[in-house]
One Martini backbone bead per residue (centre of mass of N, CA, C, O) as a GRO file, in nm:
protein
  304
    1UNK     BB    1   1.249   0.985  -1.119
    2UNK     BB    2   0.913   0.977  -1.251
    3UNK     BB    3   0.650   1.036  -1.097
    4UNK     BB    4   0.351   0.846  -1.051
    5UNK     BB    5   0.015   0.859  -0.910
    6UNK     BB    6  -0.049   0.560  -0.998
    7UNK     BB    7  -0.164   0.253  -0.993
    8UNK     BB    8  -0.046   0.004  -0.873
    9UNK     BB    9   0.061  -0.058  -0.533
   10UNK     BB   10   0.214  -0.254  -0.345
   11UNK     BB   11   0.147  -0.355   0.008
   12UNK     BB   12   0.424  -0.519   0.111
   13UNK     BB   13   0.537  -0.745   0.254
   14UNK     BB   14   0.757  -0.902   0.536
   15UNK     BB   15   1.016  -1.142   0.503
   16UNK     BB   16   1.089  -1.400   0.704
   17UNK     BB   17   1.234  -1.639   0.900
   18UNK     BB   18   1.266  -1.856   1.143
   19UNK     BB   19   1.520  -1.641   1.259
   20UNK     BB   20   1.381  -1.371   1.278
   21UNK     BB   21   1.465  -1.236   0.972
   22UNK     BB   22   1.506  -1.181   0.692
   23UNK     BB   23   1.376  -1.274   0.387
   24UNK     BB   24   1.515  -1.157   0.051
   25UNK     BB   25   1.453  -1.379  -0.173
   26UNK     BB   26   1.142  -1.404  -0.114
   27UNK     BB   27   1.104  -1.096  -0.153
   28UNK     BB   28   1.268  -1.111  -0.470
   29UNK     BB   29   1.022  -1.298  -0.552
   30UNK     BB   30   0.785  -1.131  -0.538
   31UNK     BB   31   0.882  -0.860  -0.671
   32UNK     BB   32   0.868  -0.997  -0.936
   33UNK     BB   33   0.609  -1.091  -0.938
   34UNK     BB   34   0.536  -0.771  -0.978
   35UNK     BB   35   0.663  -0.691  -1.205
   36UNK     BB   36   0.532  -0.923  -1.416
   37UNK     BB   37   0.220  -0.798  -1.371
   38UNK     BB   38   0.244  -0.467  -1.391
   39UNK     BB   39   0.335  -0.268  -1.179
   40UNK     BB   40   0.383   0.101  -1.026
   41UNK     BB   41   0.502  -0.013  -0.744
   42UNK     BB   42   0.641   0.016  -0.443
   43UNK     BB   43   0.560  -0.068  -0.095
   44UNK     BB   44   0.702  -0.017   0.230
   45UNK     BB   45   0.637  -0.028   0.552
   46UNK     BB   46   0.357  -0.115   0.664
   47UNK     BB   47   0.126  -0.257   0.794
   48UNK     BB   48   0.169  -0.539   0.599
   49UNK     BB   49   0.511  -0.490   0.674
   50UNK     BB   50   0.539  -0.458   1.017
   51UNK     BB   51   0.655  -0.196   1.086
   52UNK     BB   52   0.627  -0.212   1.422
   53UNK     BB   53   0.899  -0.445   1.373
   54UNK     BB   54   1.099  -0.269   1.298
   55UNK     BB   55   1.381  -0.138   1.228
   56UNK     BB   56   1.602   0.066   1.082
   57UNK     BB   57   1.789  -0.130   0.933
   58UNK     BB   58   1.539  -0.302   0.792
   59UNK     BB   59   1.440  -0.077   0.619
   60UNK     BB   60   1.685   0.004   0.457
   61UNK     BB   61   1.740  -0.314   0.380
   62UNK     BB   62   1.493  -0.281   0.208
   63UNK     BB   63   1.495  -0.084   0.024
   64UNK     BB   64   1.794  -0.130  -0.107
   65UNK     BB   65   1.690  -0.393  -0.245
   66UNK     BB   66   1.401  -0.285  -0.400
   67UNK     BB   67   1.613  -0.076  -0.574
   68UNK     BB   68   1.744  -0.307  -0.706
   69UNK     BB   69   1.552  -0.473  -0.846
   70UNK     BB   70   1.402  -0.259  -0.993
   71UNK     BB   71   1.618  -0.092  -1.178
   72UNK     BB   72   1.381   0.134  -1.250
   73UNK     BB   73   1.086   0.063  -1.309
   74UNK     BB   74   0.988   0.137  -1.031
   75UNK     BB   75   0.874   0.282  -0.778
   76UNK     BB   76   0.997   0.352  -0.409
   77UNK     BB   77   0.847   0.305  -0.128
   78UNK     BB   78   0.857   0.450   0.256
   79UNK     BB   79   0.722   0.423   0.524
   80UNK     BB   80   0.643   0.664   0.747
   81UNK     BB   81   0.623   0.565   1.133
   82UNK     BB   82   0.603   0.814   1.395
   83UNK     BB   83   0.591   0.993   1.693
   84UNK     BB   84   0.804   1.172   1.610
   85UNK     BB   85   0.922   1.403   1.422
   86UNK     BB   86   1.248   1.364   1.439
   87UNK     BB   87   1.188   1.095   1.338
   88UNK     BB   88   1.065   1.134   1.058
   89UNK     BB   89   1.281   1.272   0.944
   90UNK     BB   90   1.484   1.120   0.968
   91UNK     BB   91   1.364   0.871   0.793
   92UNK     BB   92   1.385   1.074   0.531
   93UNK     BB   93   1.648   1.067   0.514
   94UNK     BB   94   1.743   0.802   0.481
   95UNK     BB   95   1.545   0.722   0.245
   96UNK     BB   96   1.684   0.902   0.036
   97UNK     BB   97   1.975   0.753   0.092
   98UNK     BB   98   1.850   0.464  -0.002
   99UNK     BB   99   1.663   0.515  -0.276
  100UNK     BB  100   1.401   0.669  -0.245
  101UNK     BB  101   1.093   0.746  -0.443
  102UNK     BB  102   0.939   0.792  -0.197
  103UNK     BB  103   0.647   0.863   0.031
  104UNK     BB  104   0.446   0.714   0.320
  105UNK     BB  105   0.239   0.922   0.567
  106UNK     BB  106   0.169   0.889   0.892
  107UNK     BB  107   0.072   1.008   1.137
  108UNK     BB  108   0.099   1.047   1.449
  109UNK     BB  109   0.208   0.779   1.703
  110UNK     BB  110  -0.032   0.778   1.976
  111UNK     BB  111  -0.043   1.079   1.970
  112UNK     BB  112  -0.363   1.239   1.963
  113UNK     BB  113  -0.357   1.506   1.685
  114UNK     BB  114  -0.396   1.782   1.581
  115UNK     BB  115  -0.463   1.992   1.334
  116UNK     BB  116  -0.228   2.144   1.346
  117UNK     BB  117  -0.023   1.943   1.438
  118UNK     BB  118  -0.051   1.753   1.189
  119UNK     BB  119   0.054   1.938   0.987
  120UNK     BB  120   0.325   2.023   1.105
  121UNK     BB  121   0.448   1.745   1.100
  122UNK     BB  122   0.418   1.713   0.767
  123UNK     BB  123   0.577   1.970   0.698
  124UNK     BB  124   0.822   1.937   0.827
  125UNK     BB  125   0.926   1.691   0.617
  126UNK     BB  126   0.895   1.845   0.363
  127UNK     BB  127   1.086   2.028   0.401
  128UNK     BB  128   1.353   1.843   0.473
  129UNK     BB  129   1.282   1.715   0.166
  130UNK     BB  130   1.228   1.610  -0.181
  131UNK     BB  131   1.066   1.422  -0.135
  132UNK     BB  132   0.758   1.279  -0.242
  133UNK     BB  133   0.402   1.245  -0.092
  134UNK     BB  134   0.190   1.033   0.064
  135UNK     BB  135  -0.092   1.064   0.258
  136UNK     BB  136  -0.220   0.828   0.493
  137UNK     BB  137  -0.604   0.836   0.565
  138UNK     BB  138  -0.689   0.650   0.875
  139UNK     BB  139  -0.901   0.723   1.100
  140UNK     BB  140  -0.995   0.383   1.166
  141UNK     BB  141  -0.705   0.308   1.258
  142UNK     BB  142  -0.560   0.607   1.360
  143UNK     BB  143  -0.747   0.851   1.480
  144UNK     BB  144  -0.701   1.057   1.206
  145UNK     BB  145  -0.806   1.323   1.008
  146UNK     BB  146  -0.750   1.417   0.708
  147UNK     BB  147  -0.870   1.712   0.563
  148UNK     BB  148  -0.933   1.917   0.404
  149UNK     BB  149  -0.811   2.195   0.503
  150UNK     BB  150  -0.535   2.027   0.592
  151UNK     BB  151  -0.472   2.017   0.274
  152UNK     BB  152  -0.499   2.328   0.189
  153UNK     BB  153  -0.184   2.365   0.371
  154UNK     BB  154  -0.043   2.073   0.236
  155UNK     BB  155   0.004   2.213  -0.049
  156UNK     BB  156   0.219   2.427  -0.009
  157UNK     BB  157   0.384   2.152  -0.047
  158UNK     BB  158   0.497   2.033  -0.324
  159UNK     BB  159   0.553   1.715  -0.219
  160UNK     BB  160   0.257   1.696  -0.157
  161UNK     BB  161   0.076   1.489  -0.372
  162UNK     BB  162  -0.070   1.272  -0.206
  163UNK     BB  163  -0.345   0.994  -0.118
  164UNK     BB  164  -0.414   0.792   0.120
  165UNK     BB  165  -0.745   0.662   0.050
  166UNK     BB  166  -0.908   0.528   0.401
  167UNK     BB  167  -1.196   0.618   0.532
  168UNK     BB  168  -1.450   0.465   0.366
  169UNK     BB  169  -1.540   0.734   0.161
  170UNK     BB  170  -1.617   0.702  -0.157
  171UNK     BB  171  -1.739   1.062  -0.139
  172UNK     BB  172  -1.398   1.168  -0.108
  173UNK     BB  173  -1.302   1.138  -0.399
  174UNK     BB  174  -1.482   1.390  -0.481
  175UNK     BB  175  -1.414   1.599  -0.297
  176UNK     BB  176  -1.094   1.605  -0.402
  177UNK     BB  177  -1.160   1.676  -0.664
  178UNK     BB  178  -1.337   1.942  -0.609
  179UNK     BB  179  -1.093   2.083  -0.483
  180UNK     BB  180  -0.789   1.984  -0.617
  181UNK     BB  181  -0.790   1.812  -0.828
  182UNK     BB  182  -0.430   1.726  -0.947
  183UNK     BB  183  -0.312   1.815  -0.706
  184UNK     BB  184  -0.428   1.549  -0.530
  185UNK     BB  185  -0.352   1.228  -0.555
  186UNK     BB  186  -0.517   0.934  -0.576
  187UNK     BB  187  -0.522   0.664  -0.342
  188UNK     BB  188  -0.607   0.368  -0.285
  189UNK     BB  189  -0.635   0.173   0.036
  190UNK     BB  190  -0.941  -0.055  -0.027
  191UNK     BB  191  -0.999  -0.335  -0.150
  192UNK     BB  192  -1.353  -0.289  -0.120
  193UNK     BB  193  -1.294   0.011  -0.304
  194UNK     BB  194  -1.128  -0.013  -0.543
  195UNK     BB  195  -1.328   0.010  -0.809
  196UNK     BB  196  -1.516   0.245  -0.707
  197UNK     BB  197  -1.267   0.484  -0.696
  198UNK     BB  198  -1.172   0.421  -1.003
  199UNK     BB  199  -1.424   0.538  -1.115
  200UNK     BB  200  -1.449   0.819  -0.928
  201UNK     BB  201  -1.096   0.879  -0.999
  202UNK     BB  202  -0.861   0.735  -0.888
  203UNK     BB  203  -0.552   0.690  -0.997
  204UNK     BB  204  -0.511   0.442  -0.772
  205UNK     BB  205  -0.360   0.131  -0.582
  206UNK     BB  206  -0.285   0.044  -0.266
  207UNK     BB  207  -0.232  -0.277  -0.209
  208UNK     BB  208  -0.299  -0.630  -0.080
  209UNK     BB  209  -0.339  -0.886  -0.236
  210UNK     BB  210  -0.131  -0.849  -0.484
  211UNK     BB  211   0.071  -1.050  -0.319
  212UNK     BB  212  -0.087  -1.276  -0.469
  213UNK     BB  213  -0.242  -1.113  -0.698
  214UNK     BB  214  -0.124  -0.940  -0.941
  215UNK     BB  215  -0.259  -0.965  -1.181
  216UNK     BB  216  -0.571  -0.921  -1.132
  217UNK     BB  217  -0.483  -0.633  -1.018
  218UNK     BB  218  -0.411  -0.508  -1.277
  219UNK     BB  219  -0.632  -0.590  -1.455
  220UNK     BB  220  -0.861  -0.419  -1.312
  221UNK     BB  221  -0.670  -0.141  -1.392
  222UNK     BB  222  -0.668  -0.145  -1.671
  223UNK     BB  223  -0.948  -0.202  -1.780
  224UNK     BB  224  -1.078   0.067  -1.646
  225UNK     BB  225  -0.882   0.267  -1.800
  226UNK     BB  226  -1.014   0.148  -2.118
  227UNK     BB  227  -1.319   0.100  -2.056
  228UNK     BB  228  -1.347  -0.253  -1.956
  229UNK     BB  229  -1.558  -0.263  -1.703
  230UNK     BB  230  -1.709  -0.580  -1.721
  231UNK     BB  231  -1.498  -0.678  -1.664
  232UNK     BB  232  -1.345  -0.600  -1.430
  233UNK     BB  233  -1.572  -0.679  -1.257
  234UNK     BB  234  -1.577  -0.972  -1.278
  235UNK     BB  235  -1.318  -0.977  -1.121
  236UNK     BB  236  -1.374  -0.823  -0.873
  237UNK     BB  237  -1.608  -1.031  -0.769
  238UNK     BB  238  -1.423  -1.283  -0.747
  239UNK     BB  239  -1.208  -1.108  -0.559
  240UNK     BB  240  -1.371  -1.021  -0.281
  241UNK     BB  241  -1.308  -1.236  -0.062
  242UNK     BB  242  -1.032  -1.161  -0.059
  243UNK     BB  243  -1.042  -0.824   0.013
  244UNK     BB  244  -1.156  -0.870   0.297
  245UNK     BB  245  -0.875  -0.972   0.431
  246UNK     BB  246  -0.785  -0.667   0.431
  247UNK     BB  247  -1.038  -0.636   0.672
  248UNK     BB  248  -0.848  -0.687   0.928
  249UNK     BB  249  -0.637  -0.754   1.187
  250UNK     BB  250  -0.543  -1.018   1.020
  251UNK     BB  251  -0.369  -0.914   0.751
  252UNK     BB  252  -0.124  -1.040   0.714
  253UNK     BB  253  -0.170  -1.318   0.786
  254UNK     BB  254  -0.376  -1.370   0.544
  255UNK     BB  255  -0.186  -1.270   0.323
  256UNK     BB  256   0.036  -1.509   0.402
  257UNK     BB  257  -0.162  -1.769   0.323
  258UNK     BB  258  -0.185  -1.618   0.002
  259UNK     BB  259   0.086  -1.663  -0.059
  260UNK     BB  260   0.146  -1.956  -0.024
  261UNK     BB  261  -0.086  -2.051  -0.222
  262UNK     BB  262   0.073  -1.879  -0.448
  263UNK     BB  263   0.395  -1.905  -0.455
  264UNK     BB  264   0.486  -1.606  -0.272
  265UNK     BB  265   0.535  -1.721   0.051
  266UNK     BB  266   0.507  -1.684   0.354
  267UNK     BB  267   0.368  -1.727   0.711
  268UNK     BB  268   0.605  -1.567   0.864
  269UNK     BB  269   0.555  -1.398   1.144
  270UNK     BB  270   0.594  -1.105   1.397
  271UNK     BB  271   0.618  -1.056   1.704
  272UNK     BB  272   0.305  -1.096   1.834
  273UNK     BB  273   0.271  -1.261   1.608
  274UNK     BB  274   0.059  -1.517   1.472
  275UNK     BB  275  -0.030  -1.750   1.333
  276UNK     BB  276  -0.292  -1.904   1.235
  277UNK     BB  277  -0.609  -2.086   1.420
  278UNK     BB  278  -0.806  -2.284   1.367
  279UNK     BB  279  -1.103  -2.152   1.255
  280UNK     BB  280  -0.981  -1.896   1.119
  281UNK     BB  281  -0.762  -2.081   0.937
  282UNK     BB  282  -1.013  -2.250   0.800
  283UNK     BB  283  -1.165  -1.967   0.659
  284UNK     BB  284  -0.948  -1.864   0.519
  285UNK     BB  285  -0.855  -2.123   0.352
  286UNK     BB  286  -1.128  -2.134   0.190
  287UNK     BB  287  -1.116  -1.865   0.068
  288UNK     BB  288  -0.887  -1.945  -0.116
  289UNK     BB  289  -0.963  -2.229  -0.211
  290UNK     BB  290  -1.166  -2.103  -0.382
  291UNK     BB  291  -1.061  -1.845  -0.532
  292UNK     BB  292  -0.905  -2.031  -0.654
  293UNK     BB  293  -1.041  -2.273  -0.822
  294UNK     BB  294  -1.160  -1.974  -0.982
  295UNK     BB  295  -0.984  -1.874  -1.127
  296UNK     BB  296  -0.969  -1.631  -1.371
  297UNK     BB  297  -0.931  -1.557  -1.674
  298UNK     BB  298  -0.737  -1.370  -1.833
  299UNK     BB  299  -0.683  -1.046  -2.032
  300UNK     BB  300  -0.519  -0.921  -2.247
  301UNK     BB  301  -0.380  -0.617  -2.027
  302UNK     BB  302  -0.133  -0.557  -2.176
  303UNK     BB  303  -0.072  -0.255  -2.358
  304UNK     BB  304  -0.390  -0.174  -2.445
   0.00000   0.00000   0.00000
């Protein structure tokens, strides 16, 4: 497949049933809805994927199985969260043995890696695979943050192409377009920073809200690509409160009763998450049952 570092790409939940197994049905319902609202890809096993509840059979379970449904219509990507190296590249070679179509690599998880060392882990990888790779840089959460300099040495690697840039620093977009112009693709991966981002030269939208509202994220993606900001930008408002959802320790949860809400999922995650309980759970479902009230007329978005 050609591979583009573009456009909306979901950071799908993944669906339990209540006997805690993959729920592959609802999982099937859900990314037909996002093929239907016209994304650019599927990312698997991310943190809303609660990646680090999987084992490796249910990574390659959900990889092989989103490779069938999307029929090549968009890449699928696989994210690494691995501790070691060699667990990292194993990893690398599954995905690509089940049909992933790109890797997104978050740094060594755990042991908070140096600089040199951080490099060395992620070229291990790219040298081991021929898999595109996107670097997943989040170091509020992840406490390691991939620098210009450790990027400039990380792009000797062709297949190194792209940045979840998650940095939380809006003028971090343009640093990297001034360093490295198109040759390392932004994907933003903040949904309360994702139309500043796209304004400001971002590729693409690597999203988490899109689970639930899939046409709304991609109607913001497509008007603001053909310069009709002032629409973008209205739906964007609209959409604020539901993106704060996934700035949230309880980002899972929180999307996957606005997946409910939207009859696209179910709240069912795997422990030790428990869903949402008490005033916490109240003021999610508020914030949702305002956001459908007012849900936009969206306008004809696709193929403009």
């Amino acid at each position: 497949m050609n591979f583009e570092w573009e456009g909306v790409m979901p950071a799908v939940t993944t669906k339990f049933t209540d006997e805690d197994s993959l729920d592959l049905q609802l999982f099937e319902h859900n990314i037909n809805a996002q093929l239907d609202a016209g994304v650019h890809g599927i990312v698997l096993g991310g943190t809303l994927g609660e990646a680090s509840t999987l084992d490796d059979h249910e990574k390659s379970t959900l990889t092989r199985t989103a490779v069938k449904i999307v029929e090549n219509k968009v890449p699928v990507l696989i994210n690494i969260a691995e501790q070691t190296t060699k667990g990292a590249v194993k990893a690398a070679h599954k995905a690509e043995e089940d049909g992933a179509s790109g890797l997104m690599m978050l740094p060594p998880l755990r042991y908070k890696a140096g600089d040199r060392e951080t490099v060395a882990y992620f070229k291990a990888v790219a040298n081991s695979t021929t898999l595109p790779i996107m670097v997943y840089n989040n170091p509020v959460d992840y406490n390691i943050e991939v620098t210009l300099p450790m990027f400039e040495e990380l792009l000797k690697c062709d297949n190194i192409q792209a940045v979840k840039e998650s940095t939380r620093d809006i003028s971090n977009v343009t640093r990297i377009k001034n360093s490295f112009g198109d040759r390392l693709k932004i994907m933003t991966g903040v949904d309360t920073l994702a139309l500043e981002s796209l304004l400001m030269g971002a590729d693409g939208w690597i999203a988490g809200l899109v689970c639930a509202f899939p046409a709304e994220t991609v109607a913001i993606y497509e008007l603001q690509k053909k310069g009709r900001i002032q629409e973008a930008i209205e739906i964007y408002r609209w959409f604020l409160p539901l993106l704060e959802l996934d700035i949230n320790p309880k980002l899972v949860q929180n999307i996957k009763l606005a997946e409910v809400a939207t009859g696209l999922g179910s709240e069912t995650v795997r422990a030790p998450r428990l869903p949402l309980f008490g005033a916490e759970r109240t003021h999610v479902l508020k914030v949702i049952e305002d956001g459908i009230k007012s849900r936009p007329q969206l306008p004809e978005y696709k193929n403009l």
